[in-house]
C-alpha distance (Angstrom), angle and dihedral (degrees) to the residues before:
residue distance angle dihedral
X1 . . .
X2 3.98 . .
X3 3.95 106.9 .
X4 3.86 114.3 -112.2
X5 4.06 83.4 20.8
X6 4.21 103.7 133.1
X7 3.53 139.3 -161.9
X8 4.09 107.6 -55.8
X9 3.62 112.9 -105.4
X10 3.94 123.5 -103.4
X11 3.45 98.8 -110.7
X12 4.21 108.4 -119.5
X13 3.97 109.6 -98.4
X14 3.56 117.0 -98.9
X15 3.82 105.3 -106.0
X16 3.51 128.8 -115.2
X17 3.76 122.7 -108.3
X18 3.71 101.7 -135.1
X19 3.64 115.6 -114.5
X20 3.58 123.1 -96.9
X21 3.52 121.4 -107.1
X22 4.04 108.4 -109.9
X23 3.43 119.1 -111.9
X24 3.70 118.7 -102.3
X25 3.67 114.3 -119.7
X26 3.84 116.5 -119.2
X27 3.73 111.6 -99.8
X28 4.08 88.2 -126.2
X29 3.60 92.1 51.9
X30 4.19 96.6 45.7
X31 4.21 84.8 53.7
X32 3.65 93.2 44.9
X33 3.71 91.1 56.1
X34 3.48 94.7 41.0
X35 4.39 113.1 99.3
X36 3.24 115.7 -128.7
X37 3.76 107.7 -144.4
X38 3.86 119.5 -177.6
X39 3.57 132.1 163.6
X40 3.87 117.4 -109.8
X41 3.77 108.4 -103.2
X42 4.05 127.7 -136.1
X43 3.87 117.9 -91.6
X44 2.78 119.7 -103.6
X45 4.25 90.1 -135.3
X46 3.84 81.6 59.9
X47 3.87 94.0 53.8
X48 4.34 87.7 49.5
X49 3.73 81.2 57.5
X50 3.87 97.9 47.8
X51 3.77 81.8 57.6
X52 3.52 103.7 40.8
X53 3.96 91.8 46.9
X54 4.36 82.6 51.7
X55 4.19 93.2 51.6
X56 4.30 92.3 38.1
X57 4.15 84.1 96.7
X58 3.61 89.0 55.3
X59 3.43 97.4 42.4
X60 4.23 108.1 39.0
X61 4.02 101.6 18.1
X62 3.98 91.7 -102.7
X63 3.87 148.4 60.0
X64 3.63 128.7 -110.6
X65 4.20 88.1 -101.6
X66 3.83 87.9 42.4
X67 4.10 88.4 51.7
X68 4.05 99.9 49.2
X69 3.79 84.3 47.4
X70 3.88 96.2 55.7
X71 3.92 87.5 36.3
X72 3.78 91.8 64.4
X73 3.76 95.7 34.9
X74 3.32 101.8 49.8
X75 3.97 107.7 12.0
X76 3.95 133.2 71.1
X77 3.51 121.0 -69.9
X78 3.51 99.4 -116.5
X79 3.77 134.6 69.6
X80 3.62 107.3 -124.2
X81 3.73 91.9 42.9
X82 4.31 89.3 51.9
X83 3.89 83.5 57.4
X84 4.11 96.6 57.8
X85 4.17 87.3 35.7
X86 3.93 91.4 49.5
X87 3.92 88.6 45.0
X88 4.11 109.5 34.9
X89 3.94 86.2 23.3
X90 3.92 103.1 51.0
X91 3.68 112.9 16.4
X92 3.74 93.3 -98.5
X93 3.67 125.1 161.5
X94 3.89 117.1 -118.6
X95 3.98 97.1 -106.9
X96 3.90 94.1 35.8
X97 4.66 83.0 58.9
X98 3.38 98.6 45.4
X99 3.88 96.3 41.6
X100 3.91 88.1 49.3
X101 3.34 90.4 39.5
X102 3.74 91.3 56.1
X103 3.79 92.5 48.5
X104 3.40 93.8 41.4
X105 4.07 90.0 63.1
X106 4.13 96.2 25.2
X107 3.90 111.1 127.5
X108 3.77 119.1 -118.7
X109 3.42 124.2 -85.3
X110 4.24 87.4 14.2
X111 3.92 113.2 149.4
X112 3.93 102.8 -102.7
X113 4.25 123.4 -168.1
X114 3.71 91.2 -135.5
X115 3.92 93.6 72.0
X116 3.63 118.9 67.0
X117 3.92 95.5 -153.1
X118 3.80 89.5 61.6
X119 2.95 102.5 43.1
X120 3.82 89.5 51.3
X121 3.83 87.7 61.3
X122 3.41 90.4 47.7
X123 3.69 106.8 51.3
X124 4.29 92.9 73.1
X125 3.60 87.0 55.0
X126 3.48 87.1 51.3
X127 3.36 90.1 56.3
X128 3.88 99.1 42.3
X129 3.77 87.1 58.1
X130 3.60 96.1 51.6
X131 3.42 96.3 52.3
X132 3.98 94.2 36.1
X133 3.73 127.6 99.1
X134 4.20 117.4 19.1
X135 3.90 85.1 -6.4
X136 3.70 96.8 64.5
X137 3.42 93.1 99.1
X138 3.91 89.4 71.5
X139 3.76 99.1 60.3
X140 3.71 96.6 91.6
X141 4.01 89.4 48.9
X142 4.19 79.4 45.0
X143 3.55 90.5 58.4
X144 3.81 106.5 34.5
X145 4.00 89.2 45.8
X146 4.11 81.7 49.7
X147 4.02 97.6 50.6
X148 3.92 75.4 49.7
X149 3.58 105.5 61.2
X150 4.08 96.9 34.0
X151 4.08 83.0 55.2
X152 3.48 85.7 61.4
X153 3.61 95.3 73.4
X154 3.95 147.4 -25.3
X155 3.52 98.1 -109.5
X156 4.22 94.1 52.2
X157 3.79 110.8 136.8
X158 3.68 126.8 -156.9
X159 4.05 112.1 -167.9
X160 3.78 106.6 -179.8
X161 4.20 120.4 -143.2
X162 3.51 128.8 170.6
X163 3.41 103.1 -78.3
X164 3.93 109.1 10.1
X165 3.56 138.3 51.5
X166 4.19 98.4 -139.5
X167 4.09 110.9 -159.8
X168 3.70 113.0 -145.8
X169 4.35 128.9 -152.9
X170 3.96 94.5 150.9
X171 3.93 88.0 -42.5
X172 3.58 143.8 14.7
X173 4.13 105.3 -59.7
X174 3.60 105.4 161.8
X175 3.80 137.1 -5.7
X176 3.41 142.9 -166.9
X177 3.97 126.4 -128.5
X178 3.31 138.9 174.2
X179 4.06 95.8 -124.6
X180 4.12 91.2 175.9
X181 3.54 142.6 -14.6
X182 3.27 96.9 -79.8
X183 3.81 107.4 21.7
X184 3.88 127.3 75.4
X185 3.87 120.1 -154.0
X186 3.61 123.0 -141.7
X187 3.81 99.4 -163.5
X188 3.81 121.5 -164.6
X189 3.78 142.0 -155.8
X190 4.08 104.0 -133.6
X191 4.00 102.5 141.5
X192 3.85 80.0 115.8
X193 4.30 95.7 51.9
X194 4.03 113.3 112.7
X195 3.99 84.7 174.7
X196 3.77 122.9 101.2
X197 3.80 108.7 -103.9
X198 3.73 119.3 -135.3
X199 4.02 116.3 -121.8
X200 3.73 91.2 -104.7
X201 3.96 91.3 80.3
X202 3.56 108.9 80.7
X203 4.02 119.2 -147.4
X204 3.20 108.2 -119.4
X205 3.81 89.1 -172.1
X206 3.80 90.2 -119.5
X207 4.37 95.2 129.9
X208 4.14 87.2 68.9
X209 3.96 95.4 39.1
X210 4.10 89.7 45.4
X211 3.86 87.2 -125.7
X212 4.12 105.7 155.0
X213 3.93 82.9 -130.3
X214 3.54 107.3 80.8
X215 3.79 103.3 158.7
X216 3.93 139.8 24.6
X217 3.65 139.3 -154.7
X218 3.92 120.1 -157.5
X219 3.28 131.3 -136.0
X220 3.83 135.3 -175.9
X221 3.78 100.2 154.3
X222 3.76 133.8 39.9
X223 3.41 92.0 -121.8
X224 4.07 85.9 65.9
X225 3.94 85.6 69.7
X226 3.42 99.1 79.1
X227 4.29 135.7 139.6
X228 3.90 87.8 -69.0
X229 3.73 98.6 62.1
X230 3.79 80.3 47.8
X231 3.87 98.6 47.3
X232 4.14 80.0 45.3
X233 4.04 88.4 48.5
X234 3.98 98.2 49.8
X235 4.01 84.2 43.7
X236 3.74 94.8 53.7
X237 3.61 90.9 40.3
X238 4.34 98.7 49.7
X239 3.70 81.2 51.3
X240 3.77 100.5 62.5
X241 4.06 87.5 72.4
């Protein structure tokens, strides 16, 4: 050892580079991955019966509890028979028998369409069959095609039947339909549309039957869901004014 020679020096630590600031994520790309989750809404058929069931006093002399009492007092002990009583019987329209009819016989606790709480739990399970079986395959073009149309605007309604998906502004302006096993049906409202539509949009010969859906576009892979079914979407749905 050198005399006067001390302890080596720590060597200095290597500085940090300071880390780089992250890069914001586009405001269009945030949004796009972004859900949209909304509950399904009441039909509006199931609303029409809410009010028809409220004015049925007014109109026929008794309430719906007043009717399925007299039915199975007074009327025959089978369904089909309490529709031609109610009818030939007691003056009663054709969809005023068998509706009473089918109340008349219904099992408790059975999901009925004049009650908007059941038929809120029964609209998912609507959906879940729909998309069930050989059409499971669709459910991810269901859903992205849903998170769609509820993006288009707050008020978006989705009112579930058995075998479509209706989309509600006012009225009916799209819809969403299972067409095959493998191919999902955005169906559109364009009757109003003075603009030339590109080939994509499929007549679905809707115009000359007075169906509100006019016009599809198909989809069998997400990738089919893209901004033109949404420009189509927002167009169908400022129309429905």
């Amino acid at each position: 050892m050198r005399s006067g020679s001390g302890p080596a020096k720590n060597p200095k630590p290597a500085r940090r580079a300071a880390p780089k600031p992250a890069l914001a994520t586009p405001p269009e790309t945030a949004r796009a991955k972004v859900p949209v989750r909304r509950p399904y809404a009441v039909h509006p058929g199931v609303e029409m019966m809410v009010e028809w069931v409220a004015s049925l006093k007014a109109k026929t002399g008794r309430t719906l509890d007043e009717w399925k009492a007299h039915v199975k007092a007074c009327g025959p002990p089978e369904e089909a028979a309490a529709r031609v009583w109610l009818k030939d019987k007691l003056g009663l329209g054709t969809n005023t028998a068998w509706w009473l009819a089918e109340r008349a016989f219904q099992k408790p606790g059975a999901l009925v369409d004049d009650d908007p709480a059941s038929y809120l739990r029964l609209a998912p399970k609507y959906v879940d069959e729909m998309f069930g079986g050989k059409k499971a395959a669709l459910r991810p073009l269901y859903d992205e095609a849903l998170r769609r149309a509820f993006a288009v605007a707050d008020d978006v309604k989705a009112c579930p039947c058995r075998t479509i998906v209706p989309l509600y502004r006012k009225h009916v302006f799209a819809q969403l339909k299972p067409a095959t096993n493998s191919r999902l049906d955005v169906g559109l409202a364009l009757a109003k549309y003075r603009g030339r539509l590109p080939a994509r949009l499929v007549d679905t010969g809707g115009l000359a039957k007075k169906d509100r859906i006019t016009h599809r576009i198909e989809a069998t892979r997400l990738a089919d869901l893209d901004d033109e079914v949404d420009r189509w979407l927002r167009i169908a749905y400022d129309l429905d004014v």
